[in-house]
N, C-alpha and C positions, 0 to 999 in steps of 0.2 A: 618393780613398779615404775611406770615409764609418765614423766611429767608430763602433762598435753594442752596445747594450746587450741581453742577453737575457734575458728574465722568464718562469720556469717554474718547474714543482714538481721540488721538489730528488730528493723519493723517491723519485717515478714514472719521471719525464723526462730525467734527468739522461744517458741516453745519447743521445738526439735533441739535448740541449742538445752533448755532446762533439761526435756530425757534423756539426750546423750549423757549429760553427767549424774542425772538416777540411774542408767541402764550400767555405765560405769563405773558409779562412784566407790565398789567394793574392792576392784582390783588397779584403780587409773588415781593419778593424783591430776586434776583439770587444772591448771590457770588461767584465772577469769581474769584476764586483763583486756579485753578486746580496747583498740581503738573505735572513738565514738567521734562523731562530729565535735568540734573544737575542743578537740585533745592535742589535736598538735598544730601548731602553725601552718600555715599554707604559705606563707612566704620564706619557711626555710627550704633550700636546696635539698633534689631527692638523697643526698647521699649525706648529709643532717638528717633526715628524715626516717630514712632506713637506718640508721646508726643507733636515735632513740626508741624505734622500734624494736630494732635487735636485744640492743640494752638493757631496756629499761622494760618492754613488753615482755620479749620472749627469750631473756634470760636465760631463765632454767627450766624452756622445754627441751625438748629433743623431738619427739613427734607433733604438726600441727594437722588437725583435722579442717578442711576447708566443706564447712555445712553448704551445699548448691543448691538453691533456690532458683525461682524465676529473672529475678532480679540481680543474684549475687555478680555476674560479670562485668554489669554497670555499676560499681561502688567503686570508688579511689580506694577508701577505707581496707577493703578486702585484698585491692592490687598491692599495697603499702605492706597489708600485713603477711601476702603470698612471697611476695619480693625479698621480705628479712626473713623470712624462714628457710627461705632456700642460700642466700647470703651467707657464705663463710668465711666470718669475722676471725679477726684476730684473737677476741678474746672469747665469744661465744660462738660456736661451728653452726652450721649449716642443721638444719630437721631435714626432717623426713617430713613427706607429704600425702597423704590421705585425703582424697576427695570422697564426701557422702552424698550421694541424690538423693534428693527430696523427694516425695510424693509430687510434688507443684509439678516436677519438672515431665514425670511422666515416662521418666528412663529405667529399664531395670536389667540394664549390659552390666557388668562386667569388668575391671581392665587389670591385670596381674603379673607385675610386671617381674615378681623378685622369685619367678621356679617356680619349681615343683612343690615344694613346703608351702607355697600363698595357693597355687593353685588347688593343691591339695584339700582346702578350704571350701572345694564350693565341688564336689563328689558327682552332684548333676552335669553339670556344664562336664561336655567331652568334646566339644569344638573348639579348639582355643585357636582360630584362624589369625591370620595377621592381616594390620591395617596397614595399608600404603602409603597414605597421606593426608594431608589436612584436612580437606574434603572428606574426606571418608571419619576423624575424628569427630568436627565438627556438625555433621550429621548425626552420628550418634548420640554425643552430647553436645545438644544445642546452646546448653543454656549455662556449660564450663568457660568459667574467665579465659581470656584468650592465652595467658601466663601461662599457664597448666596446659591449654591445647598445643603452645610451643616448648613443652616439656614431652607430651604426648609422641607428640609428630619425631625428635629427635632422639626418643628412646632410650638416650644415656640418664633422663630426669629419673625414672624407676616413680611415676607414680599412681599409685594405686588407688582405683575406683571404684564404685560399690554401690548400686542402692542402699537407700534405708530401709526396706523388707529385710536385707539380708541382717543386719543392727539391731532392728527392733525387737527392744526385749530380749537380748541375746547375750548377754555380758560375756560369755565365751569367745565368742564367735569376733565381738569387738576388740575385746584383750589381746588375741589371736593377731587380728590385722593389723591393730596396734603395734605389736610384735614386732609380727613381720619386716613393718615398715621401719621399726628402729634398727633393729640387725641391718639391712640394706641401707640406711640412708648414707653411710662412709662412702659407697660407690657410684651414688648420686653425684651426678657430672649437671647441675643446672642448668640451662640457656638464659641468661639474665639481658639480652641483648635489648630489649625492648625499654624503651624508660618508663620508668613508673605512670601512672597515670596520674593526672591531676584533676579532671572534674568528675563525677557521676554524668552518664547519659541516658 
């Protein structure tokens, strides 16, 4: 049973965030620690910042689920919480990262990054073409933080993307990619080069 963090917009999402942990709560241990608006100082430094994230939030995840909404890309909140999960601390390592689309966003691609075993997951899909570059990410999923699109684009990040059709109501099929993504996440090579964000836009 693999501990899991979920990163999403509190005002939008917050009902996708309650089914996720109905649709998993038999096989998934969820920690509900999300950061919320004045949880953490805005005058401490990103790397204070990220520290008691890691710390103090996502502890004792190893997988973090990043719920994508309309709005999720514009949140500091979400960039802070993407940031420490990929972050490999001294004392608590680096997650895995699982991105879910929402209905809002109107995506139902795809991205799988860990073989044959994750692919093996989706029986329909028999194109597994490759994407070249940014552009061609970003297109796809419009409405992915830009964190995750420079995890995408450099291919070492391994992370994996999914509608919520494929989730909904599926506890298998989530426990699965859950999986997945914990086995893979030791090979996870992050790009962290960008600095955190600091306002919502």
């Amino acid at each position: 049973m693999h501990k899991v963090f979920i990163s999403y917009h509190h005002d939008n999402d917050q009902w996708y965030k309650n089914e996720l942990i109905r649709i998993g709560k038999q096989n998934t241990t969820f920690i509900d620690r999300s950061v919320d608006t004045g949880d953490i100082s805005e005058s401490l430094s990103d790397e204070a910042i990220r520290r008691k994230i890691r710390d103090e939030y996502l502890r004792d995840s190893t997988v973090t689920i990043v719920l994508v909404g309309t709005e999720t890309k514009h949140r500091k909140h979400i960039d802070w919480e993407i940031y420490s999960s990929m972050y490999d601390g001294p004392v608590n390592k680096k997650s895995a990262v699982l991105a879910i689309c929402l209905p809002s966003t109107k995506c139902g691609l795809v991205h799988a990054p860990h073989g044959d075993r994750e692919k093996g997951l989706f029986p329909d899909i028999t194109n597994w073409g490759p994407i070249n570059s940014r552009e061609e990410y970003e297109d796809r999923y419009p409405y992915m933080p830009a964190r995750i699109i420079d995890n995408l684009v450099g291919s070492r990040g391994k992370i994996s993307v999914v509608p919520w059709t494929r989730v909904d109501d599926d506890a298998a099929m989530l426990e699965a990619l859950i999986d997945v993504a914990f086995q893979g996440r030791r090979q996870c090579e992050y790009d962290l080069s960008a600095p955190m964000r600091r306002r919502n836009s």
